[in-house]
PyMOL commands that place a pseudoatom at each C-alpha (Angstrom):
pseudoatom trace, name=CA, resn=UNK, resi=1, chain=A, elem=C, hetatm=0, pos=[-71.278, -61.720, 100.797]
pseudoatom trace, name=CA, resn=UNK, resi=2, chain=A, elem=C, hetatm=0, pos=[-71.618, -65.475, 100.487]
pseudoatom trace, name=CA, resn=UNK, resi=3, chain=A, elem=C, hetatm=0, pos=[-69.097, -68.102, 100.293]
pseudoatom trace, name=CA, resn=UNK, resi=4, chain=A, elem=C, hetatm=0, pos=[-71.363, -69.324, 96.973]
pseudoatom trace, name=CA, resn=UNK, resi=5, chain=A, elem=C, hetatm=0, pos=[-71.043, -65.876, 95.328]
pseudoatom trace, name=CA, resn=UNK, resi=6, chain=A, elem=C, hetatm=0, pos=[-67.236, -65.405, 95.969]
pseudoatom trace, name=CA, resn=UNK, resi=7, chain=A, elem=C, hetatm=0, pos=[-66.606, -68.843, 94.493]
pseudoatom trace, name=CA, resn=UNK, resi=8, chain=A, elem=C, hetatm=0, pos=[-69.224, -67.534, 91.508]
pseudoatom trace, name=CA, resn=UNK, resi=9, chain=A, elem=C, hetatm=0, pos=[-66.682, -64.649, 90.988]
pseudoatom trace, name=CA, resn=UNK, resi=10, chain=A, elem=C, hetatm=0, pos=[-63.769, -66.354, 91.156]
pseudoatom trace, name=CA, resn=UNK, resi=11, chain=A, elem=C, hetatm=0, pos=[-65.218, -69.124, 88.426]
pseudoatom trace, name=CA, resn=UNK, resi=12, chain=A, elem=C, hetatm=0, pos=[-66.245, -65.748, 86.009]
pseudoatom trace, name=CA, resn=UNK, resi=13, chain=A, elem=C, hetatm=0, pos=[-62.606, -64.587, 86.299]
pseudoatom trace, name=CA, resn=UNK, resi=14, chain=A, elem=C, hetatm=0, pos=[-60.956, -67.823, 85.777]
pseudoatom trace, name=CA, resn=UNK, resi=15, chain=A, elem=C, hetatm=0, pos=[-63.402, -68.531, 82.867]
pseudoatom trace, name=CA, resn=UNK, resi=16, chain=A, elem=C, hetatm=0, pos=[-62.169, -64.834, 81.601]
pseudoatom trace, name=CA, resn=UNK, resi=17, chain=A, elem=C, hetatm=0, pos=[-58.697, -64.942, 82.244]
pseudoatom trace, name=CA, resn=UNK, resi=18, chain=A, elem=C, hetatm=0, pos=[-57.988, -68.522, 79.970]
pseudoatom trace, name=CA, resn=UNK, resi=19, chain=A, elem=C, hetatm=0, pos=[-59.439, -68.433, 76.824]
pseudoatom trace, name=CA, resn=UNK, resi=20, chain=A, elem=C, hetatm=0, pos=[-57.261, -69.532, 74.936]
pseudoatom trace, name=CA, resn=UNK, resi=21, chain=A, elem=C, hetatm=0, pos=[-55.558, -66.502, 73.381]
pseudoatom trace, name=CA, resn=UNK, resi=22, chain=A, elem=C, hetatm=0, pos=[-53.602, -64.229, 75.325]
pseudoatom trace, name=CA, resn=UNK, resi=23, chain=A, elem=C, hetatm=0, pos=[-54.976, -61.080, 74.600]
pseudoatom trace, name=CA, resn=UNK, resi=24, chain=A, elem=C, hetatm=0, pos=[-58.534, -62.415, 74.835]
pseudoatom trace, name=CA, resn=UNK, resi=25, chain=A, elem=C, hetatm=0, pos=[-57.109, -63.538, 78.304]
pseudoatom trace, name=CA, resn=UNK, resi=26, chain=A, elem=C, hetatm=0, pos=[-55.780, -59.635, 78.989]
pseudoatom trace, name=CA, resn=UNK, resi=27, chain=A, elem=C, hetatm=0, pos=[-59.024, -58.045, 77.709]
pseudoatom trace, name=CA, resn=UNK, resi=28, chain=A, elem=C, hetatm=0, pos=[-61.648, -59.891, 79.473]
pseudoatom trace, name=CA, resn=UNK, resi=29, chain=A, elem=C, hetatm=0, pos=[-59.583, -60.838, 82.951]
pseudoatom trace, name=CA, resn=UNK, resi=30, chain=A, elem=C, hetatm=0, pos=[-58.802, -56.862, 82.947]
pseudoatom trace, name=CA, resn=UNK, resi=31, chain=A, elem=C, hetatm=0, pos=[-62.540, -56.095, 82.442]
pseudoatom trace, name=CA, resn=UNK, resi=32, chain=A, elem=C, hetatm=0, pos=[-63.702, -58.728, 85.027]
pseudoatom trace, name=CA, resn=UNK, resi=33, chain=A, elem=C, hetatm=0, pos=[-61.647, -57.875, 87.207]
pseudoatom trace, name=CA, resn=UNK, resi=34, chain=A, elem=C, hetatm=0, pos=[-62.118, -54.317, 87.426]
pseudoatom trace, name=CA, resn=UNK, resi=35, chain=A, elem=C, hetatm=0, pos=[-66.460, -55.265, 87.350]
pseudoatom trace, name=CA, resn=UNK, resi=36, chain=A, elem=C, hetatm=0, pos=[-67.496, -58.428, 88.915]
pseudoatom trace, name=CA, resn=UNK, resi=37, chain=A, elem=C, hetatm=0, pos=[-67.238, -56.461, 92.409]
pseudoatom trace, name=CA, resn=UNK, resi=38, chain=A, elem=C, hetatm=0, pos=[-69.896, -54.002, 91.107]
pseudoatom trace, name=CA, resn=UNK, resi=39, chain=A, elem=C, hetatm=0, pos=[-72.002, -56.058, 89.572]
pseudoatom trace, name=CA, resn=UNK, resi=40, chain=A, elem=C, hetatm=0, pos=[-75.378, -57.276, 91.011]
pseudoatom trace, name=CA, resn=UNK, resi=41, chain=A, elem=C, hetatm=0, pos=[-76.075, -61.119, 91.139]
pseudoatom trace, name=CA, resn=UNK, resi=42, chain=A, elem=C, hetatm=0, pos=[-78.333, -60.659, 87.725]
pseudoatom trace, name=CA, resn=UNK, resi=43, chain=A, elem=C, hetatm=0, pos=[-75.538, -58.814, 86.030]
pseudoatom trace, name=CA, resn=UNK, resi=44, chain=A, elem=C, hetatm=0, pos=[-72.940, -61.605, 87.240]
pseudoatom trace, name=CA, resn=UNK, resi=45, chain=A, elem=C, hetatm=0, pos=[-75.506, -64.120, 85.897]
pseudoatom trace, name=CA, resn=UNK, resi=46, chain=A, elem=C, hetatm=0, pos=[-75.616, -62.137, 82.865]
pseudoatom trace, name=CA, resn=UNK, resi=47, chain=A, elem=C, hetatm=0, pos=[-71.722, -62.124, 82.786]
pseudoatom trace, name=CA, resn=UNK, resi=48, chain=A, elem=C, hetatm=0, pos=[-71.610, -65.631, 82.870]
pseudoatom trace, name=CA, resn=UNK, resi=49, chain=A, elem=C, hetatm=0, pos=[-73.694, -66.102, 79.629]
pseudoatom trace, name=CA, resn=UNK, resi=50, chain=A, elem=C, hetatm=0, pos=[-71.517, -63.261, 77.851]
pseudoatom trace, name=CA, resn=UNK, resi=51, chain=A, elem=C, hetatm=0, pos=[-68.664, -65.503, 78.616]
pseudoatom trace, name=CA, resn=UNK, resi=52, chain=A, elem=C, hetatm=0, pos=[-70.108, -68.077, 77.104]
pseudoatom trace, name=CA, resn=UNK, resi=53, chain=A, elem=C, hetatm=0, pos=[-69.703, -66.513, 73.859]
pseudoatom trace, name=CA, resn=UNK, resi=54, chain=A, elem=C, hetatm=0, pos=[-66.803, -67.744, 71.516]
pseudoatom trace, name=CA, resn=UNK, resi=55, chain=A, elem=C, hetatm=0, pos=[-63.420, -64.876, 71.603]
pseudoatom trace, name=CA, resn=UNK, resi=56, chain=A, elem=C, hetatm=0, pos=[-63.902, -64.342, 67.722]
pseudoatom trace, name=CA, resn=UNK, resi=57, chain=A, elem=C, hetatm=0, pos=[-67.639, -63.197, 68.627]
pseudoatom trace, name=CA, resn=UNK, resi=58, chain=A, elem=C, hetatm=0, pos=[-66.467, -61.100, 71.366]
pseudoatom trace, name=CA, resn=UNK, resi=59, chain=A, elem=C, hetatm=0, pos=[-63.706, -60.046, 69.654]
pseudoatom trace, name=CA, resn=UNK, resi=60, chain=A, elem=C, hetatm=0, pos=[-65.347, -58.900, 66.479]
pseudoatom trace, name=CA, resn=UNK, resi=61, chain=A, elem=C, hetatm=0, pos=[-68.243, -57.513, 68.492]
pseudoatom trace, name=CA, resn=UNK, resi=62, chain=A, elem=C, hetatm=0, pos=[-65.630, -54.869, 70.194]
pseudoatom trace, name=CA, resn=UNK, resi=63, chain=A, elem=C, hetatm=0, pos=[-63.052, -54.186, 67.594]
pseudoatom trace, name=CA, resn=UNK, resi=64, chain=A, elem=C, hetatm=0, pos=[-65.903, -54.097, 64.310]
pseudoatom trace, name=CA, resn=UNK, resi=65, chain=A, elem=C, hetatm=0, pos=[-69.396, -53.871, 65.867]
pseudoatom trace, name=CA, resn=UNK, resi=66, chain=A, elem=C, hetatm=0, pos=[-69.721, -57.006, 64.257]
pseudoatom trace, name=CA, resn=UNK, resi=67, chain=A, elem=C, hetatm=0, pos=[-73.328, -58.657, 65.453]
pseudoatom trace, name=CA, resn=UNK, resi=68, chain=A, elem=C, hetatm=0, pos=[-73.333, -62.098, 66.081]
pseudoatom trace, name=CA, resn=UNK, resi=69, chain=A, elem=C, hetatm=0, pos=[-75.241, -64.262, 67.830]
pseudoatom trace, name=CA, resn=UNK, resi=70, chain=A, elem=C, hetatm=0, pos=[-77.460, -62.098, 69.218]
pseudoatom trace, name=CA, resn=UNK, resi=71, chain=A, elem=C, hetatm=0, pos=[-74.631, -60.778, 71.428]
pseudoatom trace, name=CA, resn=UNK, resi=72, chain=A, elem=C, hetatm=0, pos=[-75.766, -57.352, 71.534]
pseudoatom trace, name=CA, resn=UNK, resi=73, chain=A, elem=C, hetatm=0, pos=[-78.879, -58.550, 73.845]
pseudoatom trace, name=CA, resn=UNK, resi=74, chain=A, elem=C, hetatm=0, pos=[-76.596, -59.398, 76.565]
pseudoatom trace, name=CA, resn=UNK, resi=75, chain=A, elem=C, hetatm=0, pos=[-76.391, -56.131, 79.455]
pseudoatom trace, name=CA, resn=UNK, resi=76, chain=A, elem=C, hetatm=0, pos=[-72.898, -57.162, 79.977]
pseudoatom trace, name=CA, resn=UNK, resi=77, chain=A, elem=C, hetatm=0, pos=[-71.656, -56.739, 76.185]
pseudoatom trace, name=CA, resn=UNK, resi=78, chain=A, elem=C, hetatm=0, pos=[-72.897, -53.317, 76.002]
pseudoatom trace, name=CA, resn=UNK, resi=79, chain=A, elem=C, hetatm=0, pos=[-70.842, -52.675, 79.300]
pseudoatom trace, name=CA, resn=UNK, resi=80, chain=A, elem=C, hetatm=0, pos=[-67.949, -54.187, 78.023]
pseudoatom trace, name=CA, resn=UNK, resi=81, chain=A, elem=C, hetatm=0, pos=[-67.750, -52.898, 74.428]
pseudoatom trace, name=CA, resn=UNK, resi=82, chain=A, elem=C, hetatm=0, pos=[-67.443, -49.490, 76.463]
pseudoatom trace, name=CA, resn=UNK, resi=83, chain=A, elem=C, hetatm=0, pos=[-64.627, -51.210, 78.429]
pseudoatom trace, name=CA, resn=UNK, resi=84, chain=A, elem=C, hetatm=0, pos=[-60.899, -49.943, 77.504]
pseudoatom trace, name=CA, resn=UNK, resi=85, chain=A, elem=C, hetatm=0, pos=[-58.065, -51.014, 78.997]
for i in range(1, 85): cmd.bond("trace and resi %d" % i, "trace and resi %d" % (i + 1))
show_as sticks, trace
zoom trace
């Protein structure tokens, strides 16, 4: 594993661990942190974009199925809206 890729990681879990509420903080730290070990440098890459996403997007697109943004073409969101604590 390369130094580049560990510091990758630890960027996606920071980004996913402050968000700005705290259980959009507890949700996506706990998911990232359970994942970003199995995930291949695509999916990470793909992670990275899914983060990019605002919470109420995510949010709505796990509690209400709630499409928005096209975040149902990400790999990652399907992954994670199958994600439960």
């Amino acid at each position: 594993m390369t130094k580049k890729l560990e510091l990758f990681k630890k960027k996606l879990l920071y980004r996913a661990s402050y968000r700005g509420t705290k259980e959009m903080d507890i949700l996506l730290s706990s998911f990232v942190k359970k994942h970003v070990n199995l995930f291949t440098e695509s999916q990470l890459i793909g992670l990275e974009k899914f983060l990019d996403f605002e919470d109420e997007i995510i949010l709505n697109y796990y509690n209400f199925d709630k499409i928005e943004n096209n975040i149902d073409k990400n790999e990652i969101s399907k992954i994670f809206k199958k994600f439960r604590i």
